[in-house]
C-alpha positions in Angstrom: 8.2 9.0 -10.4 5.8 9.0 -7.3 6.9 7.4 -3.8 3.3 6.6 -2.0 3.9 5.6 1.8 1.3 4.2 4.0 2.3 3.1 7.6 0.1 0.0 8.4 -1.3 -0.8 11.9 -2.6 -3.9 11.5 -5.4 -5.5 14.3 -3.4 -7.6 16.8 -5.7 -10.7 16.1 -5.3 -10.0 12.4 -1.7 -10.0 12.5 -1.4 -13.9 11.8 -3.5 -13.7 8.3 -2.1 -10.2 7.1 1.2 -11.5 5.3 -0.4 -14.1 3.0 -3.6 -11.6 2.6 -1.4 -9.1 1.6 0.6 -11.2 -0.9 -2.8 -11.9 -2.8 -3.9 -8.0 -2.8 -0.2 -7.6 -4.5 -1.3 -8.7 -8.1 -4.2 -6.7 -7.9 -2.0 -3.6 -7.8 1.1 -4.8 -9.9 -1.6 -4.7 -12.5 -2.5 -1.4 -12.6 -1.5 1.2 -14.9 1.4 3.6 -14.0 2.5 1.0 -11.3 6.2 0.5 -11.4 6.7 -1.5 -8.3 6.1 -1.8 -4.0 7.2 -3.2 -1.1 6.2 -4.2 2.2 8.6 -3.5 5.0 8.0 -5.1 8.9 8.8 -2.9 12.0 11.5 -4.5 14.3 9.8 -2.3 17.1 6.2 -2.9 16.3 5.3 -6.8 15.8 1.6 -5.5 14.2 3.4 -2.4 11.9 4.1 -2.3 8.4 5.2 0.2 5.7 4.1 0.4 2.2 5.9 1.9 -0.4 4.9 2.1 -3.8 6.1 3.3 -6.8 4.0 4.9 -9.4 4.6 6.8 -13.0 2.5 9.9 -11.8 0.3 10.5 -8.3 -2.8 9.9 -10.8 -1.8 6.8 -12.2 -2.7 6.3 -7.8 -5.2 9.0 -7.0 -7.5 8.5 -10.3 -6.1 5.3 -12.3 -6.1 2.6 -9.3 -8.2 4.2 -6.5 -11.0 4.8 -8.5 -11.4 1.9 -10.2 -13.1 -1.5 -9.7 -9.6 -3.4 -8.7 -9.3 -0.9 -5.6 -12.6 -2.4 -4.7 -11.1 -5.9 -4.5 -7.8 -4.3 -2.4 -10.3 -2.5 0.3 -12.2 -5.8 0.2 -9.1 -8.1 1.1 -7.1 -5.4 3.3 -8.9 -2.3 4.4 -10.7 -4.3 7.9 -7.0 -5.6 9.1 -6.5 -1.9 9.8 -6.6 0.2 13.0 -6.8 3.0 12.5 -7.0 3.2 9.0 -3.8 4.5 7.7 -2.6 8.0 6.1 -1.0 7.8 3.0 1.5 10.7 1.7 3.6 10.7 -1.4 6.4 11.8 -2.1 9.0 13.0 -5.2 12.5 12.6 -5.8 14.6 15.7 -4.5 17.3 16.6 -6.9 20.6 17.7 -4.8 22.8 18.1 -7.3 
């Protein structure tokens, strides 16, 4: 299992909108292949930050299987211009410390 993290600065004046934007760009990914689940966290420190984390089977069920197809068009079309700067997205794997 795959942890993908984005940290979201949204536009001040987009704040308002993001949240119920964001909600409808949520069954476009919950369909995808290899998608096991997300959420969306808000900062207490930062009234226009957000994290994303998303859970996936494998990083290419995200790198190939949803960013390359046509329903990551529809995601960048709802979310991608609430964004500034666009953010960096990392993912991450279980360590095993036992």
């Amino acid at each position: 299992m795959i942890l993908e993290v984005a940290i979201l600065q949204v536009k001040p004046e987009r704040n308002d909108t993001f949240v119920s934007t964001f909600k409808q760009a949520s069954a476009i990914i919950s369909s995808m292949q290899g998608y096991i689940r997300h959420e969306l966290q808000h900062c207490l420190e930062r009234n226009n930050q957000y994290i994303l984390l998303v859970w996936w089977e494998t990083l290419e069920d995200h790198t190939t299987g949803f960013r390359q197809s046509p329903e990551y068009q529809e995601w960048k079309k709802l979310l991608h211009d609430y964004y500034d700067p666009f953010p960096t997205v990392e993912h991450y794997e279980n360590v095993n410390l036992t």
